[in-house]
C-alpha positions, -999 to +999 in steps of 0.1 A: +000+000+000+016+033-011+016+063+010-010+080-007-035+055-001-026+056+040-030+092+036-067+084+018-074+055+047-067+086+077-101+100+068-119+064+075-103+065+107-122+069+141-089+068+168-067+090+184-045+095+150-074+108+136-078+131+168-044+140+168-049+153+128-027+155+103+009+158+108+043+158+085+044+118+090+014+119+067+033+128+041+068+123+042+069+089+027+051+102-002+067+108-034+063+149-052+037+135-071+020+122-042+024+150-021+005+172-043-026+150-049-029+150-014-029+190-015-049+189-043-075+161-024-074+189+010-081+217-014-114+204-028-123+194+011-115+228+023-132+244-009-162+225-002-157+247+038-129+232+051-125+223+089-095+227+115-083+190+101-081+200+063-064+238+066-039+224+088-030+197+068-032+219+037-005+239+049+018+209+060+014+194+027+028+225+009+030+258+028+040+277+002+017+267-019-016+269+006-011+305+017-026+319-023-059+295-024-063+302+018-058+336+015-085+338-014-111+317+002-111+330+036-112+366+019-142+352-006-165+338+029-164+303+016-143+291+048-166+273+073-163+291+108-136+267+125-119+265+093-118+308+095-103+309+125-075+280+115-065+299+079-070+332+101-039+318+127-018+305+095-019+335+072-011+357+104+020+341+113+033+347+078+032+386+076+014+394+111-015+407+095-035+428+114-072+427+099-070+390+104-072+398+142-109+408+139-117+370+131-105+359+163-124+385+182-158+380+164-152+342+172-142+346+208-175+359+211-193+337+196-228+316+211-208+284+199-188+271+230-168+249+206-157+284+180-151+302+212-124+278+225-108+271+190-106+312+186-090+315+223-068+288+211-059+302+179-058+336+186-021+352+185-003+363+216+029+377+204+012+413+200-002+442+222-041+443+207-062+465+228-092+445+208-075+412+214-072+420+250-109+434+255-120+404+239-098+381+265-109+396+291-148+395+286-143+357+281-124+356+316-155+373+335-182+355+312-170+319+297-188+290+311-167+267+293-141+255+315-111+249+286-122+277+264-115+300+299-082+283+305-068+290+270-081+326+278-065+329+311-032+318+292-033+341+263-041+373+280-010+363+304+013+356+275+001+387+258+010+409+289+048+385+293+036+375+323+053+344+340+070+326+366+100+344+356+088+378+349+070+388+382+082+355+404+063+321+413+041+338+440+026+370+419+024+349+387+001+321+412-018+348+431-027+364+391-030+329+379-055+317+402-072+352+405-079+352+368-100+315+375-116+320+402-157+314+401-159+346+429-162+380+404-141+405+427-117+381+432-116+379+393-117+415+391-087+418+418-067+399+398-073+418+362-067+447+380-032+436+395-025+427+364-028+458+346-015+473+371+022+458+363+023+475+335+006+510+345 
């Protein structure tokens, strides 16, 4: 069995691989000509909407080659919303563009729990966005889901360089566990002390 056809036989799958999604083990046993029939077979899925799974593994397949038909059907509205927010995070981290930010942000918002965590998730962190940081910090006083709170607690910290290191263990905890606390001035407390670092 070649490696294209294992590459076909990953989307019959029901395991943790699948789970797990595509990766450059997918395709390094291929052969050139392999490689790009399984860009072009991700390419029809992720014109037909695309998902998380077939934008990442669009761009692992050939990067270079991704960013053109990504950057045209995001732009065109014919993403799905999860695959959105997953072309949004790619194209970003090629030139750090900044209207791609508003995606995140109208996703963070979103009634979906499951678009909420996967824009948290997604969302860049290596930038000072007043938007970015709004948007954080209305999902830290409001989220109900537990994960997509988590990943928000951790992105508004990284976006501020705030760690172990930065302001010592016992700040970083008391922030930490002020920023997930169920109790709103507690919460509150800890956004504040937190701003407040860099005032």
């Amino acid at each position: 069995m070649n490696a294209y056809q294992n590459f076909l036989d990953f989307f019959s799958m029901c395991n943790k691989e699948r789970l797990d999604g595509l990766c450059e083990s997918h395709f390094t046993r291929m052969t050139s000509h392999e490689r790009a029939r399984a860009f072009d077979y991700l390419l029809e899925l992720v014109k037909a909407g695309g998902s998380e799974e077939t934008i990442n593994g669009l761009f692992v397949a050939d990067h270079g080659r991704a960013i053109a038909p990504v950057s045209r059907l995001l732009a065109g509205a014919t993403l799905n919303e999860e695959a959105q927010i997953v072309a949004a995070r790619h194209l970003y981290e090629i030139d750090r563009r900044q209207d791609l930010l508003c995606i995140f942000i109208h996703y963070m918002a979103d009634p979906d729990a499951k678009l909420r965590k996967k824009a948290v998730y997604y969302a860049p962190a290596d930038i000072w966005s007043e938007e970015i940081r709004i948007a954080l910090e209305v999902m830290i006083r409001t989220e109900t889901e537990q994960l997509a709170r988590l990943h928000a607690v951790d992105k508004l910290l990284r976006i501020y360089g705030v760690d172990e290191q930065s302001v010592g263990e016992s700040v970083y905890l008391a922030i930490y566990r002020g920023l997930n606390s169920p109790v709103a001035h507690v919460k509150e407390a800890a956004l504040s002390r937190l701003a407040s670092l860099y005032e």
